[in-house]
N, C-alpha and C positions, 0 to 999 in steps of 0.2 A: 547492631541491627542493620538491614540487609535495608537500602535504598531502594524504594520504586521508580521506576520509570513509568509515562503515560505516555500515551500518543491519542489525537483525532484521526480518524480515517473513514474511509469509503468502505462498506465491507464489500465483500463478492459474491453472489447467490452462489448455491452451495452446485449446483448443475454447471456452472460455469468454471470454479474450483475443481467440479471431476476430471472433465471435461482439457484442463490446466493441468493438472494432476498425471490422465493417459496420456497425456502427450508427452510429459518430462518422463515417465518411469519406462516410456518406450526407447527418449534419447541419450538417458545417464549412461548406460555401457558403453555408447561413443563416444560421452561428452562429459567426463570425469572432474566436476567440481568436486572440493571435500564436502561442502555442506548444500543439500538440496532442503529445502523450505517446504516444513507440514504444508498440505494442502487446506489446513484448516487457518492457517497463519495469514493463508492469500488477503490482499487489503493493497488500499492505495491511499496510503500517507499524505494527509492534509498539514499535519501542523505535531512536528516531536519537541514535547512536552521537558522532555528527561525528566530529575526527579523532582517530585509537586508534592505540597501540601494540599491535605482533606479540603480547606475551607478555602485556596486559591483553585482549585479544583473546581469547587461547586460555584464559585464566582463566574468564572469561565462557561460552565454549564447554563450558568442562567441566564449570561448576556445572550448566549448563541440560541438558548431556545425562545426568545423573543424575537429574535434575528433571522433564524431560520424560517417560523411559519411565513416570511415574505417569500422563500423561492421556495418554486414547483419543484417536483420529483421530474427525473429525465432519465435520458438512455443513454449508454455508452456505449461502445464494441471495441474489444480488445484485437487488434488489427496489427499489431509488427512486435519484433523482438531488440532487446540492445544489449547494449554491458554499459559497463561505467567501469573505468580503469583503462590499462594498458592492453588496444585492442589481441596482443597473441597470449595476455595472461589476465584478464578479468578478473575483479573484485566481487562483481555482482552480474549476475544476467539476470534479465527480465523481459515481462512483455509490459506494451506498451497500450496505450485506447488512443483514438482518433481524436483529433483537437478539438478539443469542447470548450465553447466559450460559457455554456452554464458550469462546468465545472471548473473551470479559472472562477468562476463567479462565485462559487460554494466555498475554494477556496481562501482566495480575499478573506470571506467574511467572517471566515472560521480564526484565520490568520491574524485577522483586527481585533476580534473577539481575545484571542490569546494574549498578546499584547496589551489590551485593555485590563487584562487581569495580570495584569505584573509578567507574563512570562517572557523571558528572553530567547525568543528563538531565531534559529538558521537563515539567515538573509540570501541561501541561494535563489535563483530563477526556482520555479517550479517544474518541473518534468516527473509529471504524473506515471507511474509505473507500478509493477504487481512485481515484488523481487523473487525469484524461484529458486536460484542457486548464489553459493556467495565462495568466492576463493575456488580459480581455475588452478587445476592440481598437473603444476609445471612440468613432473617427469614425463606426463606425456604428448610433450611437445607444445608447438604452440595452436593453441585455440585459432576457429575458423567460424565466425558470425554469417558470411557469407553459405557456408555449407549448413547451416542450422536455417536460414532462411527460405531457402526450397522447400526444407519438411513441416516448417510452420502450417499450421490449419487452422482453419475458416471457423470463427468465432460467431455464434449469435449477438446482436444484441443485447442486452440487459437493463434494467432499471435501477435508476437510484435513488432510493428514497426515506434513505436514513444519513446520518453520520455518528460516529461511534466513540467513543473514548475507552480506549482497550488500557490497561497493565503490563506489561513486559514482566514476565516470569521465568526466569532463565533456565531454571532446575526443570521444568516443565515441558511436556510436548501433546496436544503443540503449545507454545509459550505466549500466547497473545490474549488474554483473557479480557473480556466485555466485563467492563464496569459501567455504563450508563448509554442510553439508543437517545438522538434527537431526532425526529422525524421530522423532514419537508414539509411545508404548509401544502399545500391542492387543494383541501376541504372548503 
C-alpha cells in the first residue's frame, strides 16, 4: 500500500497562479530546470505533515480550527525570486512574498497545532516561498538568478484567508490535492 503524504499550506488565488504561470512558460527556454511545477500545485508550505494517520489528521484539524477563528484574513504580495541550493546549479527556484508578520503568525500557530497532534516536523527557520521549478539542468551551464531578476514582474496583492491541508499524489498532475479548507476567523 502506497503511503500518503500531507502538508498545511497557503493556497494561491488562481489569477495569481496564471499570472505565475505566464511568467515561468515565457522563461523555461532560457532557464532549463528538468521539473517546472503545475500551476495548480502553486502554495506556500506551512507545516509538511509527510505520512499521517485519518484520525491524527482530524486531530490536527480540529485544534487549528478553533485556533484559527482568532486570526483575520490578510494580504500578501509575491515580490522577489530565490533558489535554494547551489547558487550556478539550483535545487529549487522560487518566488518569494514580502515579510509578513501575520503570516509568521498563521504560521506558528499552524506549527504548534501540528506538534500538538503528535506530528514530528522540520525545525528549519521558515522561508515562506511558492516553489516553480525544481533541479537546474547542468548541461547547460551554470544558472544566473541575477539575470532572472530583471524579467521578474510586478505581482498584485492577494488575500489570505484560508489554510489548506492538501495530499501529495505523486502519479497525479497536478499532484497536490485538497483534503480539508480552514478559514480565518473576520466574522
Amino acid at each position: 500500500m502506497q503511503s500518503r503524504h500531507y502538508f498545511f499550506a497557503v493556497p494561491i488565488p488562481s489569477a495569481i497562479k496564471n499570472k505565475l504561470f505566464e511568467w515561468c512558460d515565457e522563461i523555461k527556454k532560457d532557464y532549463p530546470f528538468k521539473r517546472w511545477v503545475h500551476q495548480e500545485d502553486y502554495h506556500i508550505t506551512l507545516a509538511f505533515l509527510g505520512n499521517a494517520e485519518i484520525n491524527q489528521l482530524n486531530l490536527a484539524l480540529n485544534l487549528m480550527k478553533e485556533s484559527l477563528i482568532e486570526i483575520s484574513s490578510f494580504r500578501l504580495q509575491i515580490n522577489h525570486i530565490g533558489i535554494f541550493g547551489r547558487n550556478e546549479t539550483p535545487r529549487i527556484f522560487w518566488a518569494g512574498v514580502h515579510e509578513s508578520n501575520e503570516l509568521n503568525k498563521l504560521r506558528v500557530n499552524v506549527y504548534e497545532k501540528c506538534i500538538q497532534s503528535g506530528f514530528q516536523l522540520d525545525e528549519k527557520p521558515f522561508r515562506p516561498h511558492i516553489t516553480l521549478a525544481r533541479k537546474w539542468e547542468q548541461s547547460f551551464g551554470a544558472f544566473s538568478l541575477s539575470s532572472l531578476q530583471e524579467k521578474f514582474i510586478k505581482m498584485e496583492e492577494f488575500n489570505i484567508e484560508e489554510v489548506v491541508l492538501y495530499e501529495t499524489v505523486l502519479e497525479a498532475v497536478p499532484k497536490y490535492q485538497k483534503k480539508a479548507s480552514i478559514y480565518l476567523g473576520d466574522e
